[in-house]
Wavefront OBJ file of the C-alpha trace (Angstrom):
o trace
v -3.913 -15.851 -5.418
v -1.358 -13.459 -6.588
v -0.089 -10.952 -4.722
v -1.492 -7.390 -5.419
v 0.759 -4.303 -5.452
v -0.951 -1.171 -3.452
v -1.423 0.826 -6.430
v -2.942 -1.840 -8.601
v -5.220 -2.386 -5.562
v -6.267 1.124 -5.119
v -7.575 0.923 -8.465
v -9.163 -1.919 -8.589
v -11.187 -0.233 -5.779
v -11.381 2.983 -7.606
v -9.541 4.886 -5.301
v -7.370 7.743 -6.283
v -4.697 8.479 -3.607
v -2.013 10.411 -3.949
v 1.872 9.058 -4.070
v 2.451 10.537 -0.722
v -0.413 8.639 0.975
v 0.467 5.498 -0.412
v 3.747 6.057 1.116
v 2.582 6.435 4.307
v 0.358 3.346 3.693
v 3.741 1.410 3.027
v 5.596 2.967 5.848
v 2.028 1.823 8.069
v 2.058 -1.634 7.070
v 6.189 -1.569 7.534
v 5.842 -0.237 10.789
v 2.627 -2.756 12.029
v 4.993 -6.061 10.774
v 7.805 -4.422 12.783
v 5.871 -4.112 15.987
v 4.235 -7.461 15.832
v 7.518 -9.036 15.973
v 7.124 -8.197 19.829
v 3.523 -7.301 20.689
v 1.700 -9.778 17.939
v -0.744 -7.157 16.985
v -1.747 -9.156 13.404
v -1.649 -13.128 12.681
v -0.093 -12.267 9.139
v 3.564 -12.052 9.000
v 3.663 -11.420 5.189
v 4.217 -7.828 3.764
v 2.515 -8.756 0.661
v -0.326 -10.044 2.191
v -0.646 -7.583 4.551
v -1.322 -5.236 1.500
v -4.365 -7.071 0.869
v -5.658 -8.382 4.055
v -5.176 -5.447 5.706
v -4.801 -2.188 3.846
v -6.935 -2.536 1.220
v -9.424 -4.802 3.560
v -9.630 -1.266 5.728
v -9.779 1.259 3.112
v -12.687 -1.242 0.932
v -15.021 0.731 3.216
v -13.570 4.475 2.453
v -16.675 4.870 -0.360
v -18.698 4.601 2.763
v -17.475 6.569 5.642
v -19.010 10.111 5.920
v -17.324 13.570 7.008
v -17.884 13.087 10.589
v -15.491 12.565 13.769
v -15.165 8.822 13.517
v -14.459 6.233 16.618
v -12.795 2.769 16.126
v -13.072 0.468 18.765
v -10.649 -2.315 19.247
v -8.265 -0.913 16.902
v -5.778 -3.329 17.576
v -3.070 -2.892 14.895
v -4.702 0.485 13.935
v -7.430 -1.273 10.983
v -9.384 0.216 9.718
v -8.796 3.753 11.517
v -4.742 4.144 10.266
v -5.511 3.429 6.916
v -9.039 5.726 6.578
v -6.975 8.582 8.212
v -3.936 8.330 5.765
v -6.521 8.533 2.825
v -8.940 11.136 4.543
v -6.608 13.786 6.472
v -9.582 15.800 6.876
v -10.944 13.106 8.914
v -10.690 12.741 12.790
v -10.418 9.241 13.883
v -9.967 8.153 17.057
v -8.971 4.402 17.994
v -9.772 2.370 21.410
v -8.276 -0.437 22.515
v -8.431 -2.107 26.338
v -4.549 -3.424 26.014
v -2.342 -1.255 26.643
v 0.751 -2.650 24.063
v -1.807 -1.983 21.223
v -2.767 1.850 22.242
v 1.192 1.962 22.404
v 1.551 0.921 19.042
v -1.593 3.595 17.746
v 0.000 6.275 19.672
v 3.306 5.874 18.137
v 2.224 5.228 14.337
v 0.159 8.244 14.854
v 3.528 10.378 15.827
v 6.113 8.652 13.355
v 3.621 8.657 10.545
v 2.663 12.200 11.130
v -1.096 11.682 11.508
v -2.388 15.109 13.279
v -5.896 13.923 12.501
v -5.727 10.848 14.968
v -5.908 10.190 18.560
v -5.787 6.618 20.390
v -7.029 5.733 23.497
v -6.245 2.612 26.257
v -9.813 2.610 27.963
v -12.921 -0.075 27.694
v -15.548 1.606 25.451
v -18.091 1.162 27.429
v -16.554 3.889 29.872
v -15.634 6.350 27.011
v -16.835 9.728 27.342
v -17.643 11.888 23.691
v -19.848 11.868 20.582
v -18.881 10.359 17.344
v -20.874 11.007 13.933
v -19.709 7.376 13.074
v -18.439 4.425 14.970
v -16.565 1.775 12.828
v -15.469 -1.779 14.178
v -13.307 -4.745 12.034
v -13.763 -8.338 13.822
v -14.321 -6.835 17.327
v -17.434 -7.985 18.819
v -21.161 -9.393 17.396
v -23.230 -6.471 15.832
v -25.475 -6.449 18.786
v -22.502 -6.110 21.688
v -20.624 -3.606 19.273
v -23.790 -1.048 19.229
v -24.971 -2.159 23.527
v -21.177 -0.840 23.992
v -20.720 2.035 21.965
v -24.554 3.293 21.652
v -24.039 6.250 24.328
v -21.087 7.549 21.852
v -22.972 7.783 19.099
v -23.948 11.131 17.923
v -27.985 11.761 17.040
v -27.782 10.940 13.336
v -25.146 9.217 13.615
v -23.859 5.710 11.929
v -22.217 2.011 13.129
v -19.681 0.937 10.038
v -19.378 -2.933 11.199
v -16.856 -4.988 8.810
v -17.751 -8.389 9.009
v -16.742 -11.782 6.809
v -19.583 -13.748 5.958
v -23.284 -11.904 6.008
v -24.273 -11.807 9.513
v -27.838 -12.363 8.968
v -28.900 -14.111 12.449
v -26.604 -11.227 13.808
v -28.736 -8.661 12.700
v -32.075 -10.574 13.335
v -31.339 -10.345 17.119
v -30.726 -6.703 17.351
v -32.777 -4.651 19.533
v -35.892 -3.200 17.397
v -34.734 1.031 17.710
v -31.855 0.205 15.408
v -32.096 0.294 11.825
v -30.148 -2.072 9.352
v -29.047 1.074 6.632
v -27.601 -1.070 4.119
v -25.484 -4.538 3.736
v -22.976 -3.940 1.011
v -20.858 -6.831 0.014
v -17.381 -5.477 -0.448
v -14.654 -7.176 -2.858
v -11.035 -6.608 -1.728
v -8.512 -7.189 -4.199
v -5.946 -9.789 -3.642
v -8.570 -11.552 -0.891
v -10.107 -14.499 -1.800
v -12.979 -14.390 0.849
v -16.318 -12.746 1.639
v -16.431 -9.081 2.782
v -19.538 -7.266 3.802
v -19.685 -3.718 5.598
v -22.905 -3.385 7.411
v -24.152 0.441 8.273
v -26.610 0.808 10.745
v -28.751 3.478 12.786
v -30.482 4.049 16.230
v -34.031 4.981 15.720
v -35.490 7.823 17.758
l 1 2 3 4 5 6 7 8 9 10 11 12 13 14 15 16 17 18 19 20 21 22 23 24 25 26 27 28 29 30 31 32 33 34 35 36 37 38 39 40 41 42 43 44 45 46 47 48 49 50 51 52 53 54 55 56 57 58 59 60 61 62 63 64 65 66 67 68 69 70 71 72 73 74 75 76 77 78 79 80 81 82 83 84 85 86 87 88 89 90 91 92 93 94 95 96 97 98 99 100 101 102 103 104 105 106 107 108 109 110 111 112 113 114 115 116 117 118 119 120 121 122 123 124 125 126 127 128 129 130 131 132 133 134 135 136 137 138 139 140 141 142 143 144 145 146 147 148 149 150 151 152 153 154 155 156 157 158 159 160 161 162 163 164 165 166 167 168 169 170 171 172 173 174 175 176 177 178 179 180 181 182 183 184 185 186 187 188 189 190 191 192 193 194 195 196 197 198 199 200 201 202 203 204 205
């Protein structure tokens, strides 16, 4: 597959961003390869890949993600959170991550990228303290262990945005019965040749 430029990707998704966020976008994905020479924070070494698999992989779900505080856990190399908070500044994100080299790496992206909307945290979710309208996750855990985890952070009301590959349908046939399967949209990321869903999902009462 060719490689996609950010800008023809961002269209192809129908997202309008201004130049100065895909800047920072660049300068993001420049400053994730440079890190991972040390901490290995991403398999991908390529910067043209790493426009599709990760940058336009994270912000495939920015349709979808509401006004509210948003938590995402096991951040890693800062995807999707870094990416959603570049293209929303309005948006609080905070990221968790249990090693310590990755918060590093949020912390400091956060502070050389200038992103006042973002916070990142070294702690085990389970032990977080707070109240998030919407708790996003990319590759960190099975649906049912992402929600057990993160369940006493969610706000009433509020939403689980888990990215997964492949539809995770015997995933979602073990959850507990309380939580409610909102939707199962099948995302296509341009320049990736490979399935994409985002599944949104809520605690009943």
């Amino acid at each position: 597959m060719k490689p996609i430029t950010l800008s023809e990707g961002l269209a192809a998704l129908g997202l309008d961003l201004p130049d100065a966020a895909q800047q920072q976008l660049l300068a993001f994905r420049d400053l994730l390869l440079k890190w991972n020479r040390t901490y290995n924070l991403t398999a991908l070494r390529d910067p043209e890949q790493a426009i599709s698999h990760h940058l336009l992989d994270s912000l495939a779900i920015l349709p979808h993600v509401g006004p509210g505080a948003l938590l995402d856990v096991g951040s890693g190399g800062g995807l999707p959170g870094i990416p959603l908070a570049i293209a929303r500044p309005e948006l609080a994100v905070s990221m968790v991550d249990t090693v310590q080299k990755k918060a590093t790496f949020l912390q400091q992206a956060a502070i050389e990228l200038g992103l006042k909307n973002v916070s990142a945290h070294h702690a085990r979710v389970e032990e977080m303290r707070g109240q998030y309208a919407q708790i996003s996750s990319r590759a960190f855990a099975e649906i049912g262990l992402f929600i057990s985890l993160t369940r006493h952070l969610l706000a009433p009301g509020g939403r689980w945005l888990a990215m997964k590959g492949v539809r995770p349908d015997q995933e979602l046939q073990a959850l507990p019965a309380d939580i409610t399967v909102e939707a199962i949209i099948p995302l296509t990321v341009p320049g990736l040749d490979a399935e994409r869903h985002l599944i949104i999902l809520k605690a009943g009462s």
